[in-house]
N, C-alpha and C positions, 0 to 999 in steps of 0.2 A: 504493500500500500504506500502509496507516495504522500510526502508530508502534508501536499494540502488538496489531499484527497479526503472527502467525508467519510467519518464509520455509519455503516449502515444503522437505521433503526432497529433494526431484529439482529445486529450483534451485541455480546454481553457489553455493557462500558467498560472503557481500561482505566478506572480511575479518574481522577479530574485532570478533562481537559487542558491541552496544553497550549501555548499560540500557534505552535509549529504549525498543530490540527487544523489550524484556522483558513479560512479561503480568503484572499487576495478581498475581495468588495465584502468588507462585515455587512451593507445594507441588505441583500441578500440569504442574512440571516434568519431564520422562519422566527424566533422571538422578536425582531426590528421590520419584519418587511410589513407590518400591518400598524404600523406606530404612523399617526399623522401630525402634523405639526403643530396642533392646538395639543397633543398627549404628551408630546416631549415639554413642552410648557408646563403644565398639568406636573410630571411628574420630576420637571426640577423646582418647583415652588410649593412640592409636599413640605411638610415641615413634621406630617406624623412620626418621622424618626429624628426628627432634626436636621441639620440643616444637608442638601445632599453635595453631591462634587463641584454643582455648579456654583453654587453658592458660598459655597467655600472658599471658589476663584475670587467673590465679589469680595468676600470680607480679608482676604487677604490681600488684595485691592486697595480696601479702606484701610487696611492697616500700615503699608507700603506709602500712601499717601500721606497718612497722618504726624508718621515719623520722618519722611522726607521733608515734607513739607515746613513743621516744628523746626525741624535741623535746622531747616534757609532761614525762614521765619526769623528763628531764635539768633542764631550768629549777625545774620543783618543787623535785625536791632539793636544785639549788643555791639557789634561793632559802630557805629551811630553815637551812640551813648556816649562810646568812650570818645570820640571824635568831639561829639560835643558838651563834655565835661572838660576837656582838656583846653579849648577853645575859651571857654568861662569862666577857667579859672587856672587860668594860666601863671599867676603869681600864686596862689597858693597851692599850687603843685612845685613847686620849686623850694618853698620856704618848709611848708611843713609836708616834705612827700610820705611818711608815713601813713598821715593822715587821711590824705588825699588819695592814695592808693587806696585806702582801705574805702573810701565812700567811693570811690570811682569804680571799683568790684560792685559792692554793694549795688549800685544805680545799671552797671550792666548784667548783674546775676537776673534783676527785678526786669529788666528790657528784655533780656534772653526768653524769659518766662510769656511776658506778655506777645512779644514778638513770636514766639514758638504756636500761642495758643490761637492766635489770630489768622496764621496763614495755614498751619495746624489743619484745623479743623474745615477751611475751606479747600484743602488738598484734598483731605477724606474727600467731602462730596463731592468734589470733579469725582477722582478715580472711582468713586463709589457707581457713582452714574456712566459712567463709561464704559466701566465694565458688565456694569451689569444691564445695558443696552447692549454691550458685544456680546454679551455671553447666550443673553435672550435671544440676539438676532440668530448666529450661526447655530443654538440650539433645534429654531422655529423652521430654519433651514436645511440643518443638517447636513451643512457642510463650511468650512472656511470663507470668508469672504471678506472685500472690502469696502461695501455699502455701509454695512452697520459698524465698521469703526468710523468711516465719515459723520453717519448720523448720532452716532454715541456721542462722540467728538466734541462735534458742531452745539449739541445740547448743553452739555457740560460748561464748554467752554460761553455760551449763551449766558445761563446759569452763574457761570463762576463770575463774570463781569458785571452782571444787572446794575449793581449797583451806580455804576456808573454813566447810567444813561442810556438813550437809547445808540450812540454812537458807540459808547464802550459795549453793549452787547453787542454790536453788528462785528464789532473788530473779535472778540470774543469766540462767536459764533464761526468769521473766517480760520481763526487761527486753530482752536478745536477740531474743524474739521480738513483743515491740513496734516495736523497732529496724528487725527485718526488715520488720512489716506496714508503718509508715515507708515504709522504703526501697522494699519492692514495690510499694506503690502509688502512689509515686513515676516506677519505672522503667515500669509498665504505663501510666499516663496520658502519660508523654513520647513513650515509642516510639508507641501509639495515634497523639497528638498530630502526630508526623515520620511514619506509615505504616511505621513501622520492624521488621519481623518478621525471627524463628528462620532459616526457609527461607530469607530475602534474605541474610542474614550470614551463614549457610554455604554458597550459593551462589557468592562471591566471595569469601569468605576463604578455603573449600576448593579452589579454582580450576573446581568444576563448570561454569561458563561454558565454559572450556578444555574438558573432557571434551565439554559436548555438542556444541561447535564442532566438534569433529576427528572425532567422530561421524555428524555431517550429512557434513561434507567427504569421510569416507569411502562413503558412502554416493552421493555426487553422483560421488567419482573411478570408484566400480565400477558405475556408469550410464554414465558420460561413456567410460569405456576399453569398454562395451559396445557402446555405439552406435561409436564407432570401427572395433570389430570386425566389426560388420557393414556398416559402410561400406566397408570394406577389400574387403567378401566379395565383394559389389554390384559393386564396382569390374571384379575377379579377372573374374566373372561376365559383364558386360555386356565386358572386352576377349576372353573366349572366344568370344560369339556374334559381336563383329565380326572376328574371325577365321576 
C-alpha cells in the first residue's frame, strides 16, 4: 500500500492514523467534504469547550499586540520625559544630580507606565480585529487569501485612527489595508511555499483525524462482530447435522 493510499473501510485500523496516510487535498476528506462555510464559522466561535485553535490565533494576537505595542508606547514616553526634564531643569541637574536623577527616573518610570498603557491597549484592538477578521475570512473560505487581510487591515487601521477625524481615518483605513495586502501576500506565498492549507489545520487542530479514525473503527467492529455472528451460526449449524 503506498503512503497516500487510503485503508479500506472493511480493513481492521492500524492504530491512529498517521499524516503519511493522508491524501494530498484534506478537503476531500468524507468528515470536511460536507462542512459549509457558515459551519466552519459555527464551529470556530463554539466556546462549549472553550476557546478552539482559531481563536487562540486571535488572542495571541491580542496578546503580541499589547506587549509590542506597551514596549513603543512605554520607551517613547519615557524617553520624552527625560528629554524634557532635562531641558527644564537644566541647572539643577548639574548642581544637585543626585537628586535630579533620582526624580528624573521617577517622572520616566511614571511616562513609561502611562505611555505603555495608552498605545498598549490600542495595539491589542488593531491586532485583535485583524486577526480575527483574517482568521474568520480564510476560515469562511477555506483557504489562504489576501482579501481579508486587506479588509481586516483596512478596518482596524479605520478603527485604530477615528479618533482623529475623518481625515485620520481615511489615512488609517489606507494604511491598514496596505498593511494587510503586506501581510496577505506574505502569508499566501509561505503556506503555498510549506503546502500548508485551511482543511490541513482544521483537520488536526479540530481533532477530525480522531473523528474519522473511530468512524472507520466502527464500521470494521460492526463487520468484524458480523462475520462473528455468522461464524457462531455455521458453527451451531454444522454441530446439529453431526448430530
Amino acid at each position: 500500500m503506498s503512503a497516500t493510499q487510503e485503508q479500506p473501510d472493511d480493513q481492521a485500523p492500524r492504530g491512529i492514523v498517521s499524516e503519511i496516510d493522508r491524501p494530498v487535498d484534506f478537503s476531500q476528506i468524507a468528515v470536511l467534504q460536507n462542512e459549509t462555510g457558515w459551519d466552519r464559522l459555527r464551529t470556530m466561535f463554539d466556546l462549549s469547550s472553550g476557546f478552539g485553535p482559531e481563536l487562540e490565533l486571535v488572542k495571541t494576537g491580542v496578546g503580541i499586540g499589547i506587549v509590542l505595542g506597551g514596549l513603543s508606547g512605554g520607551l517613547n514616553y519615557a524617553k520624552q520625559a527625560k528629554m524634557n526634564y532635562i531641558r527644564q531643569n537644566e541647572a539643577n541637574y548639574y548642581l544637585k544630580p543626585k537628586e535630579a536623577m533620582r526624580e528624573m527616573q521617577d517622572k520616566m518610570a511614571l511616562e513609561f507606565f502611562r505611555g505603555g498603557f495608552k498605545l498598549g491597549w490600542r495595539m491589542g484592538l488593531f491586532s485583535g480585529i485583524y486577526v480575527l477578521g483574517t482568521v474568520s475570512g480564510l476560515t469562511y473560505r477555506n483557504k489562504f487569501g489576501i482579501a481579508e487581510h486587506v479588509a481586516s487591515g483596512a478596518v482596524a487601521g479605520l478603527l485604530f485612527k477615528i479618533n482623529l477625524g475623518v481625515k485620520g481615518s481615511l489615512a488609517g483605513l489606507v494604511v491598514g489595508g496596505l498593511l494587510g495586502l503586506v501581510s496577505g501576500t506574505t502569508m499566501c506565498v509561505g503556506t503555498k511555499a510549506f503546502g500548508i492549507t485551511v482543511p490541513e489545520f482544521r483537520y488536526w487542530q479540530h481533532n477530525y483525524w480522531m473523528k474519522e479514525y473511530n468512524e472507520k473503527k466502527a464500521k470494521w467492529d460492526k463487520k468484524r462482530k458480523k462475520e462473528l455472528s455468522s461464524a457462531a451460526e455455521e458453527s451451531q449449524e454444522q454441530k446439529a447435522e453431526t448430530t
